[in-house]
C-alpha positions, 0 to 999 in steps of 0.5 A, spaced: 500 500 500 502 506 498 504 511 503 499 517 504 503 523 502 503 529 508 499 536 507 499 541 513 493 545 513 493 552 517 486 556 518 484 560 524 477 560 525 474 553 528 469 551 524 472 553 517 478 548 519 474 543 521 469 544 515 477 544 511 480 537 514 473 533 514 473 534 506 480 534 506 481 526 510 474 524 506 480 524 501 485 518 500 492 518 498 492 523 503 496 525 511 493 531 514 496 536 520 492 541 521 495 547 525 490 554 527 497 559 526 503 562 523 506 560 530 505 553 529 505 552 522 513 554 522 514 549 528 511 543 524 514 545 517 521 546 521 520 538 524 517 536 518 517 535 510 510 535 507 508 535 500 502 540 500 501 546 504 494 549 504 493 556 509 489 562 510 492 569 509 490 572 516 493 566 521 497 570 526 503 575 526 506 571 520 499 572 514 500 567 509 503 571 503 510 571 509 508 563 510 509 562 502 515 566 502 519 563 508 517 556 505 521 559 498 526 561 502 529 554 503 530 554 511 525 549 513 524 541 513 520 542 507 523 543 500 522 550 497 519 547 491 513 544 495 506 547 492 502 552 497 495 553 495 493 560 499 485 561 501 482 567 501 476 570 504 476 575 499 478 575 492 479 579 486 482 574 480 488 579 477 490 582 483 491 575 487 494 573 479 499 578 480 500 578 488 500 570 488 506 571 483 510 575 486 509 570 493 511 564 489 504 562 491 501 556 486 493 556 486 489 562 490 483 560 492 476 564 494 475 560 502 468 559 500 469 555 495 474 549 499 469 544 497 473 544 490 480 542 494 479 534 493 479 537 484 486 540 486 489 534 490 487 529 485 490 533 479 497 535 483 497 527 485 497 526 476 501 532 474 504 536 480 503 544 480 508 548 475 511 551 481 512 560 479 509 559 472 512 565 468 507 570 464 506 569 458 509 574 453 509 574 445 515 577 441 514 580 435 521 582 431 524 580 425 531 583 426 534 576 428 539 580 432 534 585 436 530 578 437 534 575 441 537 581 444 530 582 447 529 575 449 536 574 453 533 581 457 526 578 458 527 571 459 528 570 466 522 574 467 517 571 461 515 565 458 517 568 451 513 566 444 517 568 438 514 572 431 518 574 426 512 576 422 506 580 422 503 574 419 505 569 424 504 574 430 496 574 428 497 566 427 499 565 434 496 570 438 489 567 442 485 572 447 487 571 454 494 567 452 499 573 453 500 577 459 505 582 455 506 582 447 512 586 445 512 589 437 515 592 432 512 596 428 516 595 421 515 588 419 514 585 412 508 584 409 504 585 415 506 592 419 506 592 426 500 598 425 495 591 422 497 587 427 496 592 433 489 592 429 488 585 429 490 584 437 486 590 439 480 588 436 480 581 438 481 583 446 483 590 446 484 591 454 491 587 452 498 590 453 502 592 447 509 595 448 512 598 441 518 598 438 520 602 433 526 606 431 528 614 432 525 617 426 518 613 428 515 617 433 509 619 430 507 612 428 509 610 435 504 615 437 499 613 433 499 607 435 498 609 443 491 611 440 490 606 437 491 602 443 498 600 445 500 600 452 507 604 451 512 604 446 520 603 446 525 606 441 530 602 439 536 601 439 535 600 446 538 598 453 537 593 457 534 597 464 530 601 459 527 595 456 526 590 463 522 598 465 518 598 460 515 592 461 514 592 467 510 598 467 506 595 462 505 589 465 503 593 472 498 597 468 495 591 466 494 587 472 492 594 475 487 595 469 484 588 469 485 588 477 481 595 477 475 592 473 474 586 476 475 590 483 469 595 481 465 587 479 466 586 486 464 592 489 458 592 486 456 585 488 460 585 495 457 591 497 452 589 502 456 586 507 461 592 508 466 588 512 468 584 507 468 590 502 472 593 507 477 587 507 477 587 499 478 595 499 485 594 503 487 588 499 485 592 493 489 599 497 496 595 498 497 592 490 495 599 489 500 603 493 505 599 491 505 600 483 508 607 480 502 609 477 498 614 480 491 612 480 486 616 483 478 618 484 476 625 483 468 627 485 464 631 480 467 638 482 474 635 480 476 633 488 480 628 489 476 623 493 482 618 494 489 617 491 495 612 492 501 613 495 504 614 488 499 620 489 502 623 495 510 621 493 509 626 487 503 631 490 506 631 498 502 630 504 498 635 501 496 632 495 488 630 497 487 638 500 486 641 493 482 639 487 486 636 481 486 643 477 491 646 482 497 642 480 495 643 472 499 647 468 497 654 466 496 652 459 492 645 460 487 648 465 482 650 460 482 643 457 482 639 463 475 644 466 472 643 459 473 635 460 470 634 466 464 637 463 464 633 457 464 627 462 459 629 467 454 630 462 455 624 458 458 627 451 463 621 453 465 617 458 472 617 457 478 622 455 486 620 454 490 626 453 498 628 456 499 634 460 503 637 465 503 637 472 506 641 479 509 636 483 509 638 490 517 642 490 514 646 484 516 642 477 513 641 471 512 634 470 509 630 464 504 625 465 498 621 461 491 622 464 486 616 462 480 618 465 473 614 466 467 616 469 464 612 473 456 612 476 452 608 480 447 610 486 445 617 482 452 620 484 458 620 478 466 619 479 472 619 475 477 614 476 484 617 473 490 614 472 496 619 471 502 615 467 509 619 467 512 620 461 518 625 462 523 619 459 519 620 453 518 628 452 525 627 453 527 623 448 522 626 443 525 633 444 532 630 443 529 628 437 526 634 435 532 638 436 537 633 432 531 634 426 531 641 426 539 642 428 546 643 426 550 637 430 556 642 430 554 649 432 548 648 434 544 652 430 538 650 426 540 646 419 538 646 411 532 643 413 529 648 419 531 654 414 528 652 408 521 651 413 522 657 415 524 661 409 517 658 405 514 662 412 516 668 411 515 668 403 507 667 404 507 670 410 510 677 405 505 674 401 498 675 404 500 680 408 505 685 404 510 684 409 518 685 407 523 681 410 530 680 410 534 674 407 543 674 409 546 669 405 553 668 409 560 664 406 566 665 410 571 667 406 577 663 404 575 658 410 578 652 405 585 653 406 585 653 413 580 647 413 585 643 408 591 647 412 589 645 419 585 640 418 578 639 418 577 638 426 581 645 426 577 648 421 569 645 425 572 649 432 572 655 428 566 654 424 563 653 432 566 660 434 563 664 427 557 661 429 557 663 437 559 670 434 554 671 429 549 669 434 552 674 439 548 680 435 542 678 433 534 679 436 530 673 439 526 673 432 532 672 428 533 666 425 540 664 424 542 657 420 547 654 418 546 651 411 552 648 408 559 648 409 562 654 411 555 657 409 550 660 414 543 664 413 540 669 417 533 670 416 530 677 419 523 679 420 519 685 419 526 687 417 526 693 412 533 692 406 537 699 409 537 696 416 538 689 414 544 691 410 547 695 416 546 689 421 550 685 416 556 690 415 556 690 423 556 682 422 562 683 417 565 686 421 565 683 427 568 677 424 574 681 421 575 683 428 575 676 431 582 672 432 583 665 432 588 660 434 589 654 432 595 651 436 600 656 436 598 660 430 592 666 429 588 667 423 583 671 421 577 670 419 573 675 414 566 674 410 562 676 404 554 676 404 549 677 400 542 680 401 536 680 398 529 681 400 523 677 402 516 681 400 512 678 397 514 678 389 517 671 388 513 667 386 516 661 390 520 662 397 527 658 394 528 665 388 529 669 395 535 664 395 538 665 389 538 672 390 542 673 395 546 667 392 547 671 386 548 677 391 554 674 395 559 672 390 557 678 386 561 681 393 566 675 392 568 677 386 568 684 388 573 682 393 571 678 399 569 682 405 563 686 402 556 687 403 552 687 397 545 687 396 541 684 390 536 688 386 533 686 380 536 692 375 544 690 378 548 690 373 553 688 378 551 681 378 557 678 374 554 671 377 549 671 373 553 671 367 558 666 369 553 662 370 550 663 362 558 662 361 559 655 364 553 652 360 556 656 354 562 652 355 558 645 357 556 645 351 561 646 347 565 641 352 560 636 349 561 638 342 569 637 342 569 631 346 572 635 352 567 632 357 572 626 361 570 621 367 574 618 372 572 612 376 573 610 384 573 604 387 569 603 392 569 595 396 566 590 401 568 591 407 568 584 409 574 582 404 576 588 400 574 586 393 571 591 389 565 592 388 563 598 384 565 604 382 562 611 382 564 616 376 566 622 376 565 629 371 571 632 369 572 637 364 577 639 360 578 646 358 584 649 355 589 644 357 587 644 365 582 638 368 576 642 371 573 640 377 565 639 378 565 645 384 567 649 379 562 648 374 555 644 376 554 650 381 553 655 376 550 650 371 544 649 377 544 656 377 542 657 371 538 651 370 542 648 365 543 641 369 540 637 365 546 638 359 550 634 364 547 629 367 545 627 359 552 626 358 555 623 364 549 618 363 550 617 356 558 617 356 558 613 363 554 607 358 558 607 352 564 606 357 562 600 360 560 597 354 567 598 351 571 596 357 568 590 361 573 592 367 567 597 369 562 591 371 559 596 375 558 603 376 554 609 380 552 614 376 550 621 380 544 624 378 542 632 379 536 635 383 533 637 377 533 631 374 525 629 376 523 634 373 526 632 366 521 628 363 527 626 358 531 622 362 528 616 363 526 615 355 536 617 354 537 611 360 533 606 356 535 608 349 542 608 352 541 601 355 538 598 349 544 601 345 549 599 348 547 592 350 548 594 358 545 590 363 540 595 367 542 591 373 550 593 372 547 601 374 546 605 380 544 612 381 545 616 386 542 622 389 543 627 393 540 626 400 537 634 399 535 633 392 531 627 395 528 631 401 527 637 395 521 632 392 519 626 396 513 624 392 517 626 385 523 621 388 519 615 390 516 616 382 525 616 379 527 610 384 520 605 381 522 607 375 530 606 375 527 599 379 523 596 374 529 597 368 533 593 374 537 599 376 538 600 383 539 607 387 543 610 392 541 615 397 548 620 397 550 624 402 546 621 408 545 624 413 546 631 413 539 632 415 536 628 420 530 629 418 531 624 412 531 619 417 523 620 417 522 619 411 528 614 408 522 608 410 518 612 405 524 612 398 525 605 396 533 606 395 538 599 395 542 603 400 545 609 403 551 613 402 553 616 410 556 623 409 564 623 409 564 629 414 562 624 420 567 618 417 572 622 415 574 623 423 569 617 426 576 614 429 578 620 433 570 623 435 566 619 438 560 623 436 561 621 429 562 615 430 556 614 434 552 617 428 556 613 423 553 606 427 547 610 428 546 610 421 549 604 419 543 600 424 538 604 421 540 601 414 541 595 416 533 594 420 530 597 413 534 591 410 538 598 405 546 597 404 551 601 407 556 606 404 562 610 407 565 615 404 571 619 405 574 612 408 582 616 408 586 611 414 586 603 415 583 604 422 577 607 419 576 602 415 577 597 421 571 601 425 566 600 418 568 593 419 566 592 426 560 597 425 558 591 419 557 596 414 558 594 407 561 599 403 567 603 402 570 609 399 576 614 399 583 615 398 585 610 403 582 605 398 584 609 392 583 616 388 579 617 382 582 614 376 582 615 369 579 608 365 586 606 363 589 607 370 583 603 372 585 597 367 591 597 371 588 598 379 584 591 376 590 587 374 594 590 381 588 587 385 587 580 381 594 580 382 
């Protein structure tokens, strides 16, 4: 006969334990000591091991939570491991979930309901218990790499289930499964939106936490109004992800443990003594969670608060109505609300705001607010989220997109938003305005002199000086190189003209050491007038471009303004000139490319090269920063691109070493409705593969004319050309719209490769950029590759491409064949 297997009862009252051990006897298989407190449970399990543990929680100067953990602290006779089945006089299904987690305890059980113990005891006979079962949590990611880094973050705390697509996720997800489902929003096929649709329609109390990378911030919103818990932007750190989803795994157990509290409220509460019970087991879950949860009355008093409350209100948090700790600007909202919700126009509101904690400081929060009613008086439930981590990150966000890295002045892209502003603002309302245009003169000499590293602390300098002088309604950018634009409002030309002598002086005056050197810096400006007249806000800007090299031609250091009559305005010529002399460049043959490699990084091969324009006029070989400027002033662009595209073809029919070849296009060639029908014929002519062909663009040109870039790239794509994004990241807005251009790659700008081995900020954004194009599946490109320890950093980084003079210059087609021969060799 098998021996019976011991179970220590431990219940206060008499006659519930007597009720207890009599089913519990009527039992076989089974040897019961029955004990009536904490006291006497601790000397039984000390004496003895048992197989099962059956207590109440209220059992003495140990409750039975305690009981629970001192088992699992492994200091007793029993094992650690054995089941513990805790009964409760009262009993709210989420709340016991996640208490009885936290306590190691294995099966919560109402003490009204004991007669369904022999249940248990037969199947722990079968299948003993799961001891600690983790919570279930569903993670949706493609990236194999973020995958996993996710899963070795969360395993100790989640049973995880992985789906690597939109498809499977929505597969494998079933109601009430999963405590927690962790999602990317970019996902092939389905996106990460669809899924969020499909799981909120099915059970929309379930937690969803978002990932999503830096330039999703938007669609990260959207999706927190469509129904998900928070979001996390990647690449993220451990602490980070483990915080995040331990708030939603609270704001889930709180949301579902709040509505089945209200159920037991209503049914319970004719008996006010187990009310009362409940309410404090419902208090202690509730003060112990970080998010504020609170009930406001019909005059917006605060009824009741947690002890999160208290720790961000102090301890007088309950003494004033919740308006008081609302920032100014959200007061009449928040009065406006309530007065929705109390007449009944709704029943719910979400929305963030910000509130005084009680030292005085602005904090972010999201208020969820629900009304409540019953007994013919009205309530809210209020929840107060806080979200200062992520207004943080947004704003970080939002000054990198609209900053300058190096000066910390507003960019290119900035300044053309604002520029377009002030032109139809001039427009409508016959306002003027005032446009400088800045180049300091010279600079390339001490760039090419002292380094660029030199050159980028004086270009802080200038910039800390020219914003020295200026108004608070003054808007200086720095859109180029060396180039800056100060955009001046309600401003008159005689008194934008003398700020700008001012500004010419003060540089003048300035000294700049570098080392043990001083240089002086001057520069030309260039002024034109925003009243209204141009018919688009960019004309403004050829104008004061036209201005400042008239003032360069003149001799640097000058102001000089634009008029329409200036007979002064020699650019404007030369920029007739240029194309004069392109065209009879293409006639005499004088338009010649050179070709640089550009390699794996993984092992050094080549893998294509770029071509590059040159002209040769009158015996001297003219470089493209000399010519295409002027060509694109004077619209004369597309001369150009017809020709390199033309003569880049026919090179690669004629010498099969070229097997593959990007060719650089202007801004001006979505607006030729002949090139596609030239890269066709051309392709056709000469019998050259499409697939051997990849454009690259500009990231300005891109930016220029979204839709106009999207219409180019499916076109060259469905000929079987690839294309290239040049110049990346330039603008950090480009990353907000790089999931929408669909380029075969990304070429990082050579001004944060060129030092990555010796900045720690370049090479943060070289790795940034480089992980971006990874997660959208875009190959990568580095120019300006000039040292081996560069080129070892792009390795480590995993980038795909590389270019520069480390590798080699740019070379005529017969030093070409030579450089093919050397590395075969």
């Amino acid at each position: 006969m098998a021996q019976p297997l011991s179970l220590l009862l431990v219940v206060a009252e008499e006659q519930s334990r007597s009720s207890v051990v009599q089913l519990l006897r009527s039992q076989s298989g089974w040897a019961v000591t029955a004990v009536t407190n904490s006291a006497e449970a601790i000397v039984q399990l000390k004496s003895k091991a048992f197989e099962l543990v059956i207590s109440e929680i209220e059992i003495g100067s140990i409750d039975g939570w305690r009981l629970a953990r001192l088992l699992r602290s492994n200091v007793l006779q029993s094992a650690a491991s054995t089941p513990f089945i805790l009964l409760s006089s009262t009993y709210c299904e989420r709340i016991t979930e996640t208490t009885a987690r936290a306590y190691g305890i294995d099966l919560v059980l109402p003490l009204d309901q004991y007669q369904k113990l022999p249940d248990y005891l037969q199947q722990h006979a079968e299948y003993p218990i799961n001891h600690q079962k983790k919570p279930e949590l569903l993670l949706v990611e493609d990236d194999p790499d973020i995958a996993e880094l996710a899963r070795r973050i969360l395993q100790p705390f989640y049973k995880i289930t992985l789906a690597s697509t939109g498809f499977e996720a929505v597969e494998l997800y079933k109601p009430d499964t999963y405590t927690l489902v962790l999602l990317d929003v970019m996902l092939p096929g389905m996106t990460g939106q669809q899924v969020l649709q499909h799981i909120m329609a099915i059970q929309k109390s379930q937690s969803v936490v978002v990932m999503t990378a830096h330039a999703g911030v938007e669609l990260a919103e959207e999706m927190l109004l469509q129904g998900a818990a928070d979001f996390i932007s990647k690449p993220f750190r451990a602490d980070q992800l483990r915080k995040v989803m331990e708030v939603a795994a609270q704001r889930e157990d709180f949301m579902v443990s709040n509505q089945q509290f209200g159920h037991k409220v209503q049914a319970l509460a004719s008996s006010e003594s187990r009310y009362k019970a409940l309410s404090m087991t419902h208090q202690r879950v509730l003060d112990h969670v970080s998010t504020v949860v609170m009930e406001l009355d019909n005059r917006g008093q605060i009824q009741f608060a947690n002890k999160a409350w208290s720790r961000f209100a102090g301890s007088a948090g309950l003494n004033f109505p919740m308006s008081h700790y609302l920032a100014d600007q959200d007061k009449l909202l928040w009065q406006q609300q309530l007065n929705f919700l109390f007449s009944g126009r709704k029943s719910h509101w979400r929305h963030e705001l910000q509130l005084f904690d009680y030292q005085g400081e602005l904090h972010w929060v999201i208020a969820d607010l629900t009304l409540l009613s019953g007994e013919g008086k009205a309530g809210l439930t209020v929840t107060l989220e806080n979200i200062d981590e992520r207004k943080k990150a947004e704003q970080e966000l939002k000054h990198l997109a609209l900053h300058d890295t190096l000066t910390g002045l507003y960019n290119r892209y900035f300044f053309d938003q604002e520029l377009n502003r002030l032109a139809v603002s001039a427009r409508k309302n016959q306002e003027q305005h005032a446009l400088l245009y800045l180049d300091l003169d010279h600079f390339k000499v001490i760039n090419d002199s002292q380094g660029h590293s030199q050159g980028d602390a004086i270009l802080r300098e200038v910039a800390s000086l020219l914003s020295a002088g200026l108004g608070k309604d003054d808007v200086l950018c720095r859109v180029g190189g060396d180039e800056f634009a100060l955009l001046l409002t309600h401003c008159e030309l005689s008194s934008a003209e003398q700020l700008a002598q001012r500004l010419c002086a003060s540089l003048q005056q300035g000294h700049y050491r570098i080392a043990d050197r001083v240089y002086k810096i001057s520069c030309s400006i260039g002024l034109s007038k925003i009243d209204g007249s141009a018919s688009e806000a960019q004309q403004y800007l050829q104008q004061a471009d036209i201005a400042l090299y008239v003032a360069k031609r003149k001799g640097r250091n000058l102001v000089h303004c634009y008029t329409d009559d200036d007979q002064d305005s020699g650019e404007l010529q030369l920029s007739l000139q240029w194309s004069h002399q392109l065209q009879e460049a293409i006639v005499n043959d004088q338009i010649t490319l050179h070709f640089q490699p550009i390699v794996k990084v993984s092992n050094g091969a080549v893998a294509y090269f770029e071509a590059l324009v040159r002209l040769q006029l009158d015996d001297r070989l003219v470089y493209p920063g000399e010519f295409i400027p002027a060509l694109e002033r004077a619209e004369d662009i597309n001369l150009l691109d017809h020709q390199v595209i033309s003569k880049a073809i026919a090179m690669m029919h004629q010498y099969p070493q070229l097997h593959k070849v990007a060719i650089n296009l202007s801004a001006q060639a979505f607006s030729d409705a002949r090139l596609l029908p030239l890269i066709k014929q051309k392709l056709e002519q000469y019998q050259v593969d499409a697939t051997r062909i990849i454009f690259e663009l500009t990231e300005s040109a891109s930016l220029s004319n979204i839709q106009a870039t999207r219409l180019m790239i499916e076109s060259l794509t469905q000929l079987g050309c690839e294309f290239s994004i040049d110049d990346f990241g330039t603008g950090f807005s480009t990353f907000s719209y790089l999931k929408q251009l669909p380029a075969h790659s990304i070429k990082i700008d050579g001004s944060f490769v060129r030092e990555m081995d010796v900045d720690q900020i370049d090479y943060a954004l070289v790795k940034s950029i480089a992980e971006i194009a990874r997660v959208l599946n875009r190959k990568s490109v580095a120019e300006f590759v000039e040292n081996e320890r560069i080129f070892d950093l792009l390795k480590e980084l995993g980038v795909d491409y590389a270019q520069g003079y480390h590798i080699s210059k740019p070379m005529d087609i017969e030093n070409v064949k030579k450089y093919i021969l050397e590395t075969i060799t």
